[in-house]
C-alpha positions as CSV (number, residue, x, y, z in Angstrom):
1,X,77.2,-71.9,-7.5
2,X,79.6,-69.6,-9.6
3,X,80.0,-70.1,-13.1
4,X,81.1,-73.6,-14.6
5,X,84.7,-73.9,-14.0
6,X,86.5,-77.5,-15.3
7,X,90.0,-78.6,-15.8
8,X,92.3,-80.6,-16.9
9,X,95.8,-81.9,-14.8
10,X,98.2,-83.9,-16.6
11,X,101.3,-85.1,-15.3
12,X,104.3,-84.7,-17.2
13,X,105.6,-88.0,-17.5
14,X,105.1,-89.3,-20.8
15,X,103.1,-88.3,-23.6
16,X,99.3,-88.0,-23.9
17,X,97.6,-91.2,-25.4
18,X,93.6,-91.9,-26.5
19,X,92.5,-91.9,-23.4
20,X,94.5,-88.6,-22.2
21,X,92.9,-87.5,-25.5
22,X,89.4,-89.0,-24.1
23,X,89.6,-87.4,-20.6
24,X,90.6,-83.6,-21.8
25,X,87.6,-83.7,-24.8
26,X,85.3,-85.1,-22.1
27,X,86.1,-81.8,-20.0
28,X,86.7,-79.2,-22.7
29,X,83.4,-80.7,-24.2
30,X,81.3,-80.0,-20.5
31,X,82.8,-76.7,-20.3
32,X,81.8,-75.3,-23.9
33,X,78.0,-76.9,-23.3
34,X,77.5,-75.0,-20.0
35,X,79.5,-72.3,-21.0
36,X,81.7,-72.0,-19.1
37,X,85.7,-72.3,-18.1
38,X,88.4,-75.0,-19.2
39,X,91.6,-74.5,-17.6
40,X,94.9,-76.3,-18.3
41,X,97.1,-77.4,-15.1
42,X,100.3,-78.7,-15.5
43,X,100.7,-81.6,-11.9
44,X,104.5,-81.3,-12.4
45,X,105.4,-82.1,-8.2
46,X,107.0,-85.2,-8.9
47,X,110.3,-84.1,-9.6
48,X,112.3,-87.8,-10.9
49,X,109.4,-88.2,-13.5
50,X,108.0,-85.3,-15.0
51,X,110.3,-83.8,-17.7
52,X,110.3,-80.3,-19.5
53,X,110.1,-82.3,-23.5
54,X,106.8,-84.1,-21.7
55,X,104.8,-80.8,-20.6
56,X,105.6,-79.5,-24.4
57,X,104.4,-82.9,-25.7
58,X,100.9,-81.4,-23.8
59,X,100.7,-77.9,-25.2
60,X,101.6,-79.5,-28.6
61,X,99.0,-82.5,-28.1
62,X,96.3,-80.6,-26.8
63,X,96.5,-77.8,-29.3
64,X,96.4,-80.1,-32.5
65,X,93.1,-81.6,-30.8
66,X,92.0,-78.2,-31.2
67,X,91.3,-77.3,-27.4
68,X,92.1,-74.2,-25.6
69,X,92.3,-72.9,-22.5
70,X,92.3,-70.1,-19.9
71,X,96.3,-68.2,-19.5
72,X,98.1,-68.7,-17.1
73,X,98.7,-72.5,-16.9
74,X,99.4,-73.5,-13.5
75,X,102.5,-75.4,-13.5
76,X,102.7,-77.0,-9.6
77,X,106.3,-77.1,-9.7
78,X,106.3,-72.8,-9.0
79,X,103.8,-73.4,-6.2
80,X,105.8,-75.2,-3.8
81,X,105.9,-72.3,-1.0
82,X,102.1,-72.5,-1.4
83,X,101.6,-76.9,-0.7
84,X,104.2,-76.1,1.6
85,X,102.3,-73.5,3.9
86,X,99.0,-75.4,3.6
87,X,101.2,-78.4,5.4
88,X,102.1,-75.7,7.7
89,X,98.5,-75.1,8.4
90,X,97.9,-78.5,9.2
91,X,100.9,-79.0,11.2
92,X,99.7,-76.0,13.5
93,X,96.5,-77.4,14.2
94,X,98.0,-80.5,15.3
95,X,96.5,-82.7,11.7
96,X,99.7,-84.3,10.4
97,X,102.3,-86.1,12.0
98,X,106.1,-86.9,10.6
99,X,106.6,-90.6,9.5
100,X,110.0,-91.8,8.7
101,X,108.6,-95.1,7.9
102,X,109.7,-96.2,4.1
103,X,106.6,-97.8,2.0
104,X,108.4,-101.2,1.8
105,X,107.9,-101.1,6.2
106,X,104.2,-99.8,5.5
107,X,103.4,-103.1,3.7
108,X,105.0,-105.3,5.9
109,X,103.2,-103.9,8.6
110,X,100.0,-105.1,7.5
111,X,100.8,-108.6,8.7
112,X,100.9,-107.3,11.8
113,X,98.4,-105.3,12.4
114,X,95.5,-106.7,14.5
115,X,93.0,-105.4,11.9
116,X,95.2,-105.8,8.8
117,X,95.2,-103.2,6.4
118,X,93.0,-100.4,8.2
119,X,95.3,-100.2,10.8
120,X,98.9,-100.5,8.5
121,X,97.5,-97.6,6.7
122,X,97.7,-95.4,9.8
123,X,100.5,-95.8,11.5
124,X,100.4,-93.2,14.0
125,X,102.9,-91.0,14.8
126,X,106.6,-91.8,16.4
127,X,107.2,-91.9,20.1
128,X,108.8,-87.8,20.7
129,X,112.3,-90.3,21.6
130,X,112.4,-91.8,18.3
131,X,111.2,-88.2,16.1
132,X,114.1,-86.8,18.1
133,X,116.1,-89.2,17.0
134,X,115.1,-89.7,13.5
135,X,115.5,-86.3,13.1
136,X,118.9,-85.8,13.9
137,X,119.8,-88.3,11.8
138,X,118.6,-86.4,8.9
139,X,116.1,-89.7,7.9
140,X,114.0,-88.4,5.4
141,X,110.3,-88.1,6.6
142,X,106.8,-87.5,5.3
143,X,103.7,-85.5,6.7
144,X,101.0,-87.7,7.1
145,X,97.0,-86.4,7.5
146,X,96.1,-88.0,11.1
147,X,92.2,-89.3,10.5
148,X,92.0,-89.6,14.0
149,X,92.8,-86.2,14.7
150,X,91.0,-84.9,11.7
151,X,87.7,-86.8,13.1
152,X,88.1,-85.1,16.4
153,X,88.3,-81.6,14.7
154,X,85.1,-81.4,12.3
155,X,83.4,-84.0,14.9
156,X,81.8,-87.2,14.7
157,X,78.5,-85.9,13.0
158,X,80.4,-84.0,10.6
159,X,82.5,-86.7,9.9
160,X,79.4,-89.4,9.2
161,X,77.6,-86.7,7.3
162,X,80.7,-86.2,4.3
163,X,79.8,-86.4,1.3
164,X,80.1,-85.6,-2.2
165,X,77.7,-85.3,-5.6
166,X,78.3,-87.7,-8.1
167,X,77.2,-86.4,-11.3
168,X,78.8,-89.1,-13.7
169,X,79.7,-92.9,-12.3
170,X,81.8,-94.4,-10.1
171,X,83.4,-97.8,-11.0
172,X,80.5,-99.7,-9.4
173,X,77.8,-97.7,-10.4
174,X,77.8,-95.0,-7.6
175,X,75.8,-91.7,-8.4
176,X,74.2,-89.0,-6.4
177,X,75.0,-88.2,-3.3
178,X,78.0,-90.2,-1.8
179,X,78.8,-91.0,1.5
180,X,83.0,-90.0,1.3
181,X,85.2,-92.6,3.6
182,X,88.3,-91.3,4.1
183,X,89.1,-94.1,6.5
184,X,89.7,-96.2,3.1
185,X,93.0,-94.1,2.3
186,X,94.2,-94.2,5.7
187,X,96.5,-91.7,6.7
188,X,97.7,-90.3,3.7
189,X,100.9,-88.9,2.8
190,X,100.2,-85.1,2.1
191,X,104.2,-84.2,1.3
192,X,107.4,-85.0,1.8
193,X,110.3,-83.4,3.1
194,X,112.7,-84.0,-0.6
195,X,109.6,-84.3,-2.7
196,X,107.1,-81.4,-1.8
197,X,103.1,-81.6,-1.7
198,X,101.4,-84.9,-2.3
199,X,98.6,-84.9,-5.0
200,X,95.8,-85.2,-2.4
201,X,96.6,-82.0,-0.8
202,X,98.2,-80.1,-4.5
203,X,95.0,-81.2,-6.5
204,X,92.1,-80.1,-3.8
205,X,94.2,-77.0,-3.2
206,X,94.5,-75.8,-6.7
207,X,91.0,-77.0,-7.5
208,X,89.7,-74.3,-4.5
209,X,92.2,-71.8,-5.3
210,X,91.3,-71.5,-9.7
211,X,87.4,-72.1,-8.9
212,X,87.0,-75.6,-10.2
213,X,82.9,-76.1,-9.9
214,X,83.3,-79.4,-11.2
215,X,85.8,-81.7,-11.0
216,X,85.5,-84.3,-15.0
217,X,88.2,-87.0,-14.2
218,X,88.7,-90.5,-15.1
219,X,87.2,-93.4,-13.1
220,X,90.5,-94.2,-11.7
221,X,90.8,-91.5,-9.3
222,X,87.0,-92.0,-8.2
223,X,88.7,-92.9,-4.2
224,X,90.6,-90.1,-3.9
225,X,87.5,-88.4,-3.9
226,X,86.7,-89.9,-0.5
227,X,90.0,-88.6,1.2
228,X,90.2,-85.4,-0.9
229,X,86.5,-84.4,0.3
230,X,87.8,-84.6,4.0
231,X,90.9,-82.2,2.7
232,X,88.5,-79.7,1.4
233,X,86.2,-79.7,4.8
234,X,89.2,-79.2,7.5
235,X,90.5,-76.2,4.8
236,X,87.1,-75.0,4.2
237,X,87.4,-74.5,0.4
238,X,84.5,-75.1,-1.4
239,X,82.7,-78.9,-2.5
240,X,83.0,-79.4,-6.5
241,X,81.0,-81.4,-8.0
242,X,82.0,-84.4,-9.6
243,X,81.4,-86.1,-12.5
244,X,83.4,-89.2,-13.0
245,X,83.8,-90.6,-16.7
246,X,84.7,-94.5,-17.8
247,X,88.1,-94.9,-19.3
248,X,88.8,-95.4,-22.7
249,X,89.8,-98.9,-24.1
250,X,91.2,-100.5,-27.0
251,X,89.9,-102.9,-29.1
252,X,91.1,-105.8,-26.5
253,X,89.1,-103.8,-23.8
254,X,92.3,-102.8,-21.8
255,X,92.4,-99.0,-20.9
256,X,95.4,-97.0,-22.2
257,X,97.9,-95.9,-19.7
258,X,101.4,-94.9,-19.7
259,X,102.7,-97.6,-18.1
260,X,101.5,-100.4,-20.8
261,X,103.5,-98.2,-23.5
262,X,100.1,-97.0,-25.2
263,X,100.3,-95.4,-28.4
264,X,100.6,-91.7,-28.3
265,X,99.1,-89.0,-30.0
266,X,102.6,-88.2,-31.5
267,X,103.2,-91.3,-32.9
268,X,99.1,-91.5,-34.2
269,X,99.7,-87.9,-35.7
270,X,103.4,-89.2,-37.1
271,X,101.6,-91.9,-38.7
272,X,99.0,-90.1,-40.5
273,X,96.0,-89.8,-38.0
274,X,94.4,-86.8,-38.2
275,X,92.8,-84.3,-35.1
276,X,89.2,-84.8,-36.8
277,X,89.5,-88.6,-37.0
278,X,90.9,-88.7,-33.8
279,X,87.9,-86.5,-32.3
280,X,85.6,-88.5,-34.5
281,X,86.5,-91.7,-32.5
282,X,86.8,-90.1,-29.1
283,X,83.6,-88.9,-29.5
284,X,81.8,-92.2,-30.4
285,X,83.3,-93.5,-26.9
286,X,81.7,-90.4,-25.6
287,X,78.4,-91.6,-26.5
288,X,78.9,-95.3,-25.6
């Protein structure tokens, strides 16, 4: 394997809390033991939520907890062409299929599906009468990964023989070698035609593309790991490793998150708090 290559990929939509703060001294902290890289990436293809002021809040947070990283950052939002040909890729090898379906018809599908959710999650493609149609319309549509067709093209061996190495812990425990089942995701939405790439296909594509060895990533994103390992095999890029860390909690036991209106490190270093403390605490979860 090449050298040790990590990163970190925060979204711009909000500022960086604890366990933001947790998550990006887990990686830099891997990265100066083995010796190896730590790369900033800026997940920015969302373009209703992420906001210029956030990605500053990032560069200002991250640099007052002392890390630093390799330049260029890569910002997603000036890759577009580059999501948008991997699509294109895909499309050609008959892998994705349009779906004009909105997520609210989605879930009320799965009511009405004779296996439930397994079979709401893959809708399948339109008959060519309706695409036609839909497309003339000017619906908008989304290209979704077939896992039928995706099955047929690595082959059924191949398929029951995906994997990945677990170096940390999934939610349940799961280390070592994994058996990935991307039949869990279901037919995943890999872009859209007013919102770009999709973070399944944007993450595994910059992780092959800036030699990410090893992928240091909160617990919560453990199952994309299962649909992003199928990504990698039908592109051919190279199999991280991955190393899956518990999220940080407050003293209630609830993780932070953006949502819940977590304190940030702005308003900790407003208040007082300083980078050591801060590192001081982060690292005692470390070690938990």
């Amino acid at each position: 394997m090449s050298r040790f290559a990590t990163r970190f990929a925060p979204s711009p939509t909000g500022r960086l809390h604890k366990g933001h703060a947790f998550s990006a001294l887990t990686a830099f902290s891997a990265a100066q033991d083995a010796g190896g890289r730590f790369l900033l990436r800026i997940e920015d293809i969302d373009p209703t939520r992420c906001k210029p002021e956030f990605e500053d809040g990032i560069y200002e947070d991250l640099r007052w907890l002392g890390l630093d990283w390799e330049e260029p950052v890569r910002r997603q939002s000036d890759h577009l062409d580059d999501y948008a040909a991997a699509v294109e890729t895909l499309r050609q090898r008959g892998l994705v299929y349009r779906c004009f379906r909105t997520r609210k018809e989605i879930l009320d599908g799965i009511g009405h599906a004779p296996h439930g959710i397994t079979d709401a999650a893959r809708p399948g493609p339109h008959s060519a009468n309706e695409e036609a149609e839909l497309l003339q319309s000017g619906k908008p549509f989304a290209w979704r990964l077939s896992l039928e067709r995706a099955r047929d093209t690595i082959g059924g061996a191949a398929w029951d023989n995906l994997s990945f190495f677990e170096e940390g812990h999934g939610p349940d425990g799961e280390t070592g070698h994994i058996r990935a089942r991307p039949e869990l995701a279901g037919d995943v939405v890999l872009a859209r035609k007013d919102a770009g790439a999709a973070y399944h296909l944007a993450a595994p594509h910059d992780d092959a593309l800036q030699g990410i060895t090893h992928i240091i990533r909160g617990q919560d994103l453990f199952e994309a790991t299962h649909i992003q390992r199928l990504i990698q095999t039908l592109f051919g890029w190279d199999e991280p490793v991955y190393r899956h860390h518990r999220l940080m909690t407050d003293t209630n036991g609830k993780r932070f998150a953006k949502r819940d209106g977590s304190v940030t490190l702005a308003a900790l270093r407003e208040n007082g708090v300083s980078a050591d403390a801060l590192r001081a605490e982060v690292l005692s979860q470390m070690t938990l």
